[in-house]
C-alpha positions in Angstrom: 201.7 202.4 111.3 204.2 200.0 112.9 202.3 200.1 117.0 204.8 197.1 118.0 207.9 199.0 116.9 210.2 200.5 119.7 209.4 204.5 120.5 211.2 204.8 123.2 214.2 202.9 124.9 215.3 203.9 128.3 218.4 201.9 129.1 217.6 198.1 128.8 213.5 199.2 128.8 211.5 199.6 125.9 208.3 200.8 124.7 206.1 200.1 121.9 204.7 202.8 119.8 201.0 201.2 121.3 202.2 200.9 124.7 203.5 204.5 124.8 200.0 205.4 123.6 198.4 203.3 126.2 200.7 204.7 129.4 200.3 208.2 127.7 196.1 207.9 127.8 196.3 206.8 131.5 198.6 209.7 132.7 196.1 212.2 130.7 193.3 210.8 132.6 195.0 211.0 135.4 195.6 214.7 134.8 192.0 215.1 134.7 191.0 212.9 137.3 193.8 215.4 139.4 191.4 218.3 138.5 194.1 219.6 136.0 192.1 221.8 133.4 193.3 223.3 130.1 195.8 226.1 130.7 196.7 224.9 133.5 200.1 223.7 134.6 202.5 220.9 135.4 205.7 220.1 136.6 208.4 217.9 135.5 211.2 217.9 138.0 213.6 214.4 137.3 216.5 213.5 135.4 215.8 211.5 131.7 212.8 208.8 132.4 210.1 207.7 130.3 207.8 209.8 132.6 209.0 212.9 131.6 207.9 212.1 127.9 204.4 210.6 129.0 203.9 213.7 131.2 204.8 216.0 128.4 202.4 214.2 125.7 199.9 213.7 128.3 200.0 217.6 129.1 199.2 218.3 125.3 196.3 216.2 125.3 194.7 217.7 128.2 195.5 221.1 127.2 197.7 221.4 129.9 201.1 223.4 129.9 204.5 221.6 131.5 207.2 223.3 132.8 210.3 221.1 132.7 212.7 222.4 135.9 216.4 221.7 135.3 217.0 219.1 138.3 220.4 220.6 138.6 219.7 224.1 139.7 220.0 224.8 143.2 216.8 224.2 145.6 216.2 228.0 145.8 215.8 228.2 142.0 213.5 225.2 141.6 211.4 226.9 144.2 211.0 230.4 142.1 210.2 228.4 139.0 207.9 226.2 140.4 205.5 228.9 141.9 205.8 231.6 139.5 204.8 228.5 137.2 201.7 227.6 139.3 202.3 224.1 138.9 199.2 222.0 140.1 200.7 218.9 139.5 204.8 217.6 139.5 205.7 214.5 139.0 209.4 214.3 140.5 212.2 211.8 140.5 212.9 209.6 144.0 216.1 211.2 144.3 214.9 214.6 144.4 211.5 213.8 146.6 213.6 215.0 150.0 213.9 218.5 148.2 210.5 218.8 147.7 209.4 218.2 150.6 211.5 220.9 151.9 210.2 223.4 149.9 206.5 222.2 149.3 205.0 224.5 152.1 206.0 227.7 149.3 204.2 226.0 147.1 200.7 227.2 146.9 199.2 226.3 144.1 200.9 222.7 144.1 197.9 220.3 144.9 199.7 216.7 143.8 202.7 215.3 143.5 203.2 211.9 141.3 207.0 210.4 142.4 208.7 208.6 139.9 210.9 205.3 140.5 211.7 203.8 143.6 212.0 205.5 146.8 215.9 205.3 148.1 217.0 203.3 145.0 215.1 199.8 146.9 213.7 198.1 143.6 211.6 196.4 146.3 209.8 199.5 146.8 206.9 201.0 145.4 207.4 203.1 142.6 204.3 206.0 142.8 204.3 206.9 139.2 203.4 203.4 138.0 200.7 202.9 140.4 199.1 206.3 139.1 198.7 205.2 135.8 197.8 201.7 137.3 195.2 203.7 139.3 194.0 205.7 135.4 193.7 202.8 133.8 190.7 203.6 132.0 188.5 202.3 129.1 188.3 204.6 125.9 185.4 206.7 127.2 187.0 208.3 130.2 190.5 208.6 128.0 187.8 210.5 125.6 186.5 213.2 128.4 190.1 213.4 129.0 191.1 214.4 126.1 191.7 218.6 124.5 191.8 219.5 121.5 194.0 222.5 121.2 194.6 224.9 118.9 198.1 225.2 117.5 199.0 228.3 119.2 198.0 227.0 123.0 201.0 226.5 124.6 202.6 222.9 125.3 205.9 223.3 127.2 207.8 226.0 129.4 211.1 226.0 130.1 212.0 229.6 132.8 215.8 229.4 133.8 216.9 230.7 136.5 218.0 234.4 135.2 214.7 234.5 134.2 214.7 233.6 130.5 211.6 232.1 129.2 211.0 229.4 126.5 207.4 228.3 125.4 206.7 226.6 122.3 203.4 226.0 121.4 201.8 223.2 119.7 202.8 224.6 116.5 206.3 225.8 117.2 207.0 222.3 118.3 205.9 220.8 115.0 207.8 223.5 113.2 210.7 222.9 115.5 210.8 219.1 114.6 209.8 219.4 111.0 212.6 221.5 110.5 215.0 218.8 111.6 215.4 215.8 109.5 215.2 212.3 111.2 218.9 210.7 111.3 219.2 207.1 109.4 217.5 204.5 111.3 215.2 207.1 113.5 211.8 207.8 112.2 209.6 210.7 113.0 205.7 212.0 113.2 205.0 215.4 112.2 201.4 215.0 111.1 199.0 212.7 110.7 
């Protein structure tokens, strides 16, 4: 409707509505080219970053599951809910990367790990998570292999805290969830196409 209009503003960064869509496709595809399959899971472990939205829409269209881990809890925690979660893939913030690779050897069923921004804060550095989708850049047919469609009851997002309690929303919760919330002044909103 409006693809050059801002969706998503992360300090002094912005995205386009089309370039959401475009970094989105890549990090599906690169889901798939990861071996991630529908029901599946992934992992989100980093403060607020644009990669924890592209992960999370990326995850719906491959029919994958993410599980969001609250950075803050302590490295014993993250390590529960990351393998009773079965993550295959986590993308995880710099800052937290020295964590992981603490605890990776309990992590079975973790096969990749996709770090986002640059290593030690250097913004001379590499930052992994934009070379993946550099390396998924893809023309429409592989973005269309990549690509689920779900039914509105397969799950989209889990969220296990550390006593345990479980939150899962499925495709259709979610659209309830944000339908049922009306869009401030000034913000818009897609419930359906």
């Amino acid at each position: 409707r409006a693809p050059l209009d801002t969706a998503l503003q992360y300090g002094t960064h912005k995205l386009s509505w089309r370039k959401l869509d475009s970094r989105v496709r890549h990090a599906a595809t690169g889901l798939r080219a990861a071996m991630v399959r529908p029901g599946d899971r992934i992992g989100v472990l980093s403060p607020n970053h644009p990669a924890c939205i592209e992960a999370l829409f990326a995850a719906a269209l491959t029919g994958t599951t993410a599980v969001l881990v609250n950075w803050w809890l302590p490295e014993e925690e993250i390590t529960d809910i990351l393998r009773a979660g079965r993550v295959k893939v986590l993308f995880v913030a710099s800052e937290l990367a020295e964590m992981l690779e603490r605890i990776r050897p309990e992590l079975e069923d973790l096969d990749s790990v996709v770090v986002i921004g640059h290593p030690g804060g250097d913004p001379h550095s590499t930052d992994d998570y934009e070379l993946w989708l550099e390396l998924h850049e893809t023309g429409e047919s592989m973005y269309e292999s990549a690509q689920f469609h779900p039914s509105v009851d397969d799950p989209i997002l889990h969220i296990q805290e550390a006593d345990g309690e479980q939150l899962a929303l499925s495709h259709r919760t979610l659209q309830l969830a944000v339908a049922a919330e009306p869009p401030a002044v000034g913000d818009s909103k897609v419930v359906s196409e």
